[in-house]
N, C-alpha and C positions, 0 to 999 in steps of 0.2 A: 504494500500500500504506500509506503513512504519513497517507493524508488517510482513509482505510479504517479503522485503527485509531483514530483524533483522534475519526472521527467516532461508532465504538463506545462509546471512554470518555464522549464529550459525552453519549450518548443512554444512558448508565450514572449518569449523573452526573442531566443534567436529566429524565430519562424515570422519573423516583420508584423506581425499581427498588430503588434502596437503602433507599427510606425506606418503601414499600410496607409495610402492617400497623401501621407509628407512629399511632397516633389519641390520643396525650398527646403534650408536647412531648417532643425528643429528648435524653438525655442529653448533657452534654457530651463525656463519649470516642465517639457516635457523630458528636458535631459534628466533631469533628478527624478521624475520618478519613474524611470527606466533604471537610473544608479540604484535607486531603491529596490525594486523588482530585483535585479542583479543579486544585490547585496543580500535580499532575504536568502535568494537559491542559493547563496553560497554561504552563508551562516548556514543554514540547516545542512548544508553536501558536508561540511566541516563538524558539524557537532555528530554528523550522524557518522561521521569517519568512513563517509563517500570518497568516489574519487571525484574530482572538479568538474565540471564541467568547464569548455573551452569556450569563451561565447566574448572576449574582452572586446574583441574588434565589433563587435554587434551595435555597442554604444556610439555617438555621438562624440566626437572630440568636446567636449567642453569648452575648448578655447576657442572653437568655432560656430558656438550656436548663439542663436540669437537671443542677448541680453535682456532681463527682464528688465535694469534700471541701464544703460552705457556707461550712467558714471562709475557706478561698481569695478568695469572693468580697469584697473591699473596695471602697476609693473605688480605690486604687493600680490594682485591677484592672479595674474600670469602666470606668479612664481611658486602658487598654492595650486594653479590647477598642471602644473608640469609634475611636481612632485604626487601629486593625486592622482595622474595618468600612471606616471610611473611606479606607484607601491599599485596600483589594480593590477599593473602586468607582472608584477613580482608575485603576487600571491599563487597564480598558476606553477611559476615555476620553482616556489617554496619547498623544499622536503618538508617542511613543518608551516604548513601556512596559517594557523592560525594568527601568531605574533602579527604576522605581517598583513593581512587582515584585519588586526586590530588594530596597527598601525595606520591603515587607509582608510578604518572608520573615523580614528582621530583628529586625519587629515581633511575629513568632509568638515568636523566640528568646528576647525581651528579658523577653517574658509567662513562657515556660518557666521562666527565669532564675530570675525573683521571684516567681512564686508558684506554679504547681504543675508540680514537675518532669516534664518529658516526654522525649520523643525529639531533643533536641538537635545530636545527630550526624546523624539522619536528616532533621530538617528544614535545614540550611543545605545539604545533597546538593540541594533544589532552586532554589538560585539558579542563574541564567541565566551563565555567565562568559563 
């Protein structure tokens, strides 16, 4: 049942279903909660000591979707969403991906933090404990 469901989300997630009809880039708030979607299948593939699924490229670059505020975007934010790309693709390649998973939760919070306020309380609910 739980590799039943894994594999629903995956095929929700990587199967365009979501993004089905986008033919310009995606906004940013449809980019996050596609991160979101992501991040749940992959919290649970980790807690349940799955293997990962591969789906990193599925998402939207972030640094290329379209801004909900433009002033938001700076250098400060640039530099939070290069390191945020970069720990998603580390987690795949993790022998131990939890740490580093929770390290790219961290880095969603740190972004919310400092420049545009988001769901805070709901995103640290996906770290792995």
């Amino acid at each position: 049942m739980k590799t039943g469901m894994l594999l629903l989300a995956i095929g929700l997630i990587t199967g365009g279903g979501i993004w089905k009809g986008f033919s310009e880039k995606p906004g940013m708030r449809e980019t996050m909660f596609q991160m979101e979607a992501e991040a749940k299948v992959l919290k649970k593939a980790i807690e349940s000591r799955l293997t990962l699924p591969v789906f990193y490229d599925s998402i939207p670059d972030m640094r290329h979707t379209i801004p909900t505020d433009p002033d938001e975007v700076t250098e400060g934010y640039k530099v939070m969403a290069e390191e945020n790309i970069r720990l998603r693709k580390a987690i795949f390649k993790a022998g131990n991906p939890k740490p580093v998973f929770n390290r790219y939760i961290t880095s969603c919070v740190k972004c919310h933090e400092s420049h545009c306020p988001g769901p805070i309380n709901r995103i640290l609910k996906l770290k792995v404990q």
